[in-house]
C-alpha positions as CSV (number, residue, x, y, z in Angstrom):
1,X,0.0,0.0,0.0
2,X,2.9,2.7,0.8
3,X,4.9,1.1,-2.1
4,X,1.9,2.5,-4.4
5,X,1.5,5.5,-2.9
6,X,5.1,6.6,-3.2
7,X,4.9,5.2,-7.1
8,X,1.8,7.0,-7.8
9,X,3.1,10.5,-6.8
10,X,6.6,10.3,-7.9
11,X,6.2,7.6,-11.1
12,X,5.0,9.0,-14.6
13,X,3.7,5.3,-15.6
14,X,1.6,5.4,-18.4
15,X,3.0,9.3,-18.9
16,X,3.9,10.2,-22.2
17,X,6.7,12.6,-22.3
18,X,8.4,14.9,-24.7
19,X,12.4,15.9,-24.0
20,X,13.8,18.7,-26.0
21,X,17.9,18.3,-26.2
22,X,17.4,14.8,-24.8
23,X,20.7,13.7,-26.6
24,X,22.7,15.9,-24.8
25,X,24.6,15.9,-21.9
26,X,21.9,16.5,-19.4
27,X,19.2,15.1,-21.7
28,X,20.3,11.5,-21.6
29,X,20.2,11.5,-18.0
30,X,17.0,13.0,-17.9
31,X,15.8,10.3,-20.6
32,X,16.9,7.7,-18.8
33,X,15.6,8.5,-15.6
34,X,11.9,8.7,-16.8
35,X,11.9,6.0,-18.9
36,X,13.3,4.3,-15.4
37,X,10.1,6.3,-13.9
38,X,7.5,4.3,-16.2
39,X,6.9,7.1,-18.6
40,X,7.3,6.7,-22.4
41,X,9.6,9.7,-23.9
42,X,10.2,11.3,-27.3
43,X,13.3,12.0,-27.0
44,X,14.5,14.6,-30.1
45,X,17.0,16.0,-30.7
46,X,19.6,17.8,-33.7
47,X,20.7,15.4,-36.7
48,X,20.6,11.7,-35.8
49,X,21.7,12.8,-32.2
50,X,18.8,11.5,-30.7
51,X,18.7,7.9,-32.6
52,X,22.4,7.4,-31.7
53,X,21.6,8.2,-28.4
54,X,18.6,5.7,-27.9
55,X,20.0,2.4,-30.0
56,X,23.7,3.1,-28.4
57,X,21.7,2.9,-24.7
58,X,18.8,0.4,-26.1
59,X,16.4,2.5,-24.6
60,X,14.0,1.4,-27.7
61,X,10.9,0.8,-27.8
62,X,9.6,3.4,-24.4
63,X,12.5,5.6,-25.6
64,X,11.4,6.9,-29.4
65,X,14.1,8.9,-31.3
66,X,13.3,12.1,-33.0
67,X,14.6,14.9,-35.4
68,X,14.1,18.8,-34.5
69,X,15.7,22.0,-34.8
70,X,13.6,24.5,-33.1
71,X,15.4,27.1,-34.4
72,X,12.7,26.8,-37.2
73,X,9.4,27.9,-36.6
74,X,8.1,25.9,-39.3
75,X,9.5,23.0,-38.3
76,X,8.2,23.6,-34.6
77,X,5.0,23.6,-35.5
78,X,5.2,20.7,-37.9
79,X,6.8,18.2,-35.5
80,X,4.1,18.8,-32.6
81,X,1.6,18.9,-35.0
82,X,2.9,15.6,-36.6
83,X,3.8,14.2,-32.6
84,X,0.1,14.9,-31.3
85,X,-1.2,13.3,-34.9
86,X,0.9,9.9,-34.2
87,X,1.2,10.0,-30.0
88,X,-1.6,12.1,-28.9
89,X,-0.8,15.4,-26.3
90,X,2.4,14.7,-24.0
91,X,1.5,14.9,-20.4
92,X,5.1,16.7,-20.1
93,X,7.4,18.8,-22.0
94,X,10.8,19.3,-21.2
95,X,13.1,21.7,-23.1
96,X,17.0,21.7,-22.6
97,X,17.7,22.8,-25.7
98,X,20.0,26.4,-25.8
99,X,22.1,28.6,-27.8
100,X,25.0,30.6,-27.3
101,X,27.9,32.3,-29.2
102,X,30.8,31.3,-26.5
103,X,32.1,34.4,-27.8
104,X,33.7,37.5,-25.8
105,X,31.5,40.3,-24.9
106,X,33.9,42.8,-27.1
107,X,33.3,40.3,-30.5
108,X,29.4,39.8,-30.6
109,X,27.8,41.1,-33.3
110,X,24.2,42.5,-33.6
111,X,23.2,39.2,-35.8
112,X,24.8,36.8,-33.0
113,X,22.9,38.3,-30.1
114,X,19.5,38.3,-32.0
115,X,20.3,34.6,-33.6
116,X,21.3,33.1,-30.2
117,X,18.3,34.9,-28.6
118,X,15.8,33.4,-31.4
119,X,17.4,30.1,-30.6
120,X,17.2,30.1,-27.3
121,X,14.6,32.2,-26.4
122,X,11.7,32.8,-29.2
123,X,12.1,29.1,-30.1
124,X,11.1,28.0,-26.5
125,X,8.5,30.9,-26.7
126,X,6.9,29.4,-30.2
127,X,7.7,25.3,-29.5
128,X,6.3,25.7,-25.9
129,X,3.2,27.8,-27.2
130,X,2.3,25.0,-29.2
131,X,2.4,22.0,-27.1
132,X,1.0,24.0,-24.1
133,X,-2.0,25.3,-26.0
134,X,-2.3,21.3,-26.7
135,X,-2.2,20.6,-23.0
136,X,-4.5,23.2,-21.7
137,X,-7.5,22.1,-24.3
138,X,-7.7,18.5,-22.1
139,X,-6.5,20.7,-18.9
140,X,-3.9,19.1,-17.8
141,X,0.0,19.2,-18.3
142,X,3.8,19.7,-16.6
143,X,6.3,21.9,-19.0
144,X,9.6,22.1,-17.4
145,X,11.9,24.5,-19.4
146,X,15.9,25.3,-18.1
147,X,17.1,28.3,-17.8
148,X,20.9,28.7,-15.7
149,X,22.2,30.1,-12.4
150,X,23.4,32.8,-15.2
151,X,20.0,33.8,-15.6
152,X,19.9,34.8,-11.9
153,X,23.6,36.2,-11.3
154,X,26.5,36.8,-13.5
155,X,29.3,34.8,-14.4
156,X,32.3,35.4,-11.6
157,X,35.5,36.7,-14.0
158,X,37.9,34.7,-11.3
159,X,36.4,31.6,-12.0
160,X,36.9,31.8,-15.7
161,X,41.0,32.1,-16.0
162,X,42.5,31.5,-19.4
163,X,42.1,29.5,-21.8
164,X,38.3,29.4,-20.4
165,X,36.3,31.9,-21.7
166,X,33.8,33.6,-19.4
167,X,30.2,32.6,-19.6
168,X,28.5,34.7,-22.4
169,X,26.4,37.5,-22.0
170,X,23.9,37.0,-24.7
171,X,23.3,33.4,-23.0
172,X,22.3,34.8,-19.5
173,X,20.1,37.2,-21.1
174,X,18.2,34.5,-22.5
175,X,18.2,32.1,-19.6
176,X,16.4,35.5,-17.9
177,X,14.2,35.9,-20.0
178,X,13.1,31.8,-19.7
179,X,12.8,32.4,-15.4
180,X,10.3,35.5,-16.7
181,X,8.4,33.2,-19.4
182,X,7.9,30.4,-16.7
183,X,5.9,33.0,-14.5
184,X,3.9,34.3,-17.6
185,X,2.8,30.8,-19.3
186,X,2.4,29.6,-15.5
187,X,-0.7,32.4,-14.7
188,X,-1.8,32.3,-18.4
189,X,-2.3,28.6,-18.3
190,X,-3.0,28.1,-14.4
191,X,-7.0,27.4,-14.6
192,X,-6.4,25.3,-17.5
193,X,-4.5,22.7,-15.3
194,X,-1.1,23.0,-16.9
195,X,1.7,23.6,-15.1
196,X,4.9,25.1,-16.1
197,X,8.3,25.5,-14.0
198,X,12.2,25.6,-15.0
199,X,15.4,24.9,-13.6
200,X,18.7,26.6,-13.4
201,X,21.3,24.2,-13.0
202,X,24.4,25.7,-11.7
203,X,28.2,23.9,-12.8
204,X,27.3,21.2,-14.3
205,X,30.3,20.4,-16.6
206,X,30.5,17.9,-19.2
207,X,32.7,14.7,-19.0
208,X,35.6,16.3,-22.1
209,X,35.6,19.7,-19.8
210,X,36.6,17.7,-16.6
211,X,38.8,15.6,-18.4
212,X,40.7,18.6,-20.0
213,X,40.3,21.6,-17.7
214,X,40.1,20.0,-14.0
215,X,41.5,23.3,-12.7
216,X,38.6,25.3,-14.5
217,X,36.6,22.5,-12.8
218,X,38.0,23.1,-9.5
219,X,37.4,26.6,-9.5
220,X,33.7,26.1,-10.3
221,X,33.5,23.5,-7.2
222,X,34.8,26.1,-4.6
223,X,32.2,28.6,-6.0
224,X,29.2,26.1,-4.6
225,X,28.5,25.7,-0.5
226,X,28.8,21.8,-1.4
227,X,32.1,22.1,-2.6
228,X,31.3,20.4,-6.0
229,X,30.5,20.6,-9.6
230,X,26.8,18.5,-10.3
231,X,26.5,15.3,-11.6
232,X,23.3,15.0,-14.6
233,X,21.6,12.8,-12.7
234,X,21.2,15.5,-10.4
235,X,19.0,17.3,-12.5
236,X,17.4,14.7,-14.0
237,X,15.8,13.8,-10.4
238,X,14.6,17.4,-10.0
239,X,12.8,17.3,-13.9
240,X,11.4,14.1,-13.1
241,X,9.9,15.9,-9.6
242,X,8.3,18.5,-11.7
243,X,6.6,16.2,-13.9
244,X,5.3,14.4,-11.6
245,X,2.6,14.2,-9.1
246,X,4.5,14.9,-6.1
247,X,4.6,18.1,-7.6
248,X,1.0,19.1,-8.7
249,X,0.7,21.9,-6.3
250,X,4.0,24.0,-8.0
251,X,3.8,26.2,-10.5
252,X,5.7,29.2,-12.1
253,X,8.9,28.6,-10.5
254,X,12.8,28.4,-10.6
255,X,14.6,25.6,-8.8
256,X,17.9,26.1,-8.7
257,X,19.8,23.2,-8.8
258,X,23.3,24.6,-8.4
259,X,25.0,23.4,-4.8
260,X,24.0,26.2,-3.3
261,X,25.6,28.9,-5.7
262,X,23.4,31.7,-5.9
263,X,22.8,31.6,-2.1
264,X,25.9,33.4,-1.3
């Protein structure tokens, strides 16, 4: 009897779930983990990212591989459309996917800023429109989107010595602008039963930056009260939280998953 209570507040059996980015670093732990959950995913991704990902982890058949580049609106609005056609409305959306320049304040140009911003920004704005507006017909719905500590506080110069290049400006701007959309979608779709949250991870390096800059690393670590840089399936735990029921109660916020960074 406890056994099904705790599954039936924190499982996503019989949940059908969407993961934007799910190839990537953080993606595939989040895939994994709610496929582990009971939930069926999409996971999609750039390229053949996303089939490489799922046959190379034989995730197949609750793990389905898909194509998109939400940097086109058009092609937004054709996969959901073509998505809800073959799978019916997700019960979650998640959306890792980013851009960014990785270039120095001094060398952006006017057409980086507004492409990494459209990227980042108006492509969560137009892909999360359309699956929310999906969601909120049958009432019901979890969106999770990700912003970044850097979309609370800036980048500390110390931490980013050479041949690391500080965190980009046009990047935080965005991941601000995703804490802000969160709020908005959150009231505009509240009495329709959806929810919608994000997360800001804090350092969460990949595996080749560890392996190649474990001073840059360091540094990072002794930024965070725990001393640490995260591991992915860190965040994947706090996504599969907010799709879940343990969760039905939150909406419109920004849990920072970050060892404490942006508390001191």
């Amino acid at each position: 009897m406890m056994a099904d209570l705790f599954t039936d507040t924190f499982g996503l059996t019989g949940k059908d779930i969407w993961v934007i980015g799910g190839a990537g670093y953080l993606g595939q732990a989040t895939v994994r983990l709610l496929r582990a959950a009971g939930a069926n995913v999409l996971c999609a991704d750039l390229e053949d990212q996303a089939a490489s990902f799922v046959h190379r982890s034989s995730l197949s058949p609750q793990v389905t591989p898909a194509t998109l580049d939400i940097r086109q609106g058009l092609a937004i609005r054709e996969f959901v459309t073509e998505q809800v056609s073959l799978r019916g409305v997700p019960h979650g959306l998640v959306n890792l996917a980013y851009a960014s320049t990785g270039k120095k304040l001094e060398d952006l140009t006017e057409q980086d800023f507004d492409e990494v911003n459209h990227g980042g920004l108006t492509a969560t704005f137009l892909l999360t429109r359309q699956v929310g507006q999906e969601m909120a017909r049958l009432s019901r719905g979890s969106i999770v989107l990700f912003s970044s500590m850097y979309g609370s506080v800036s980048p500390d110069p110390a931490a980013y010595q050479a041949p690391m290049n500080k965190n980009p400006i046009e990047y935080g701007v965005g991941k601000a602008g995703i804490i802000q959309m969160t709020r908005y979608l959150a009231v505009h779709w509240g009495r329709q039963g959806v929810r919608c949250n994000c997360i800001s991870p804090g350092p969460f390096p990949n595996p080749a930056v560890r392996q190649s800059e474990p001073a840059f690393v360091e540094r990072l670590a002794q930024k965070t009260p725990l001393g640490r840089v995260g591991q992915s399936p860190e965040i994947a735990g706090a996504v599969a939280f907010l799709l879940s029921d343990a969760a039905s109660y939150l909406t419109g916020q920004n849990l920072s998953v970050d060892g404490g960074w942006t508390c001191w």
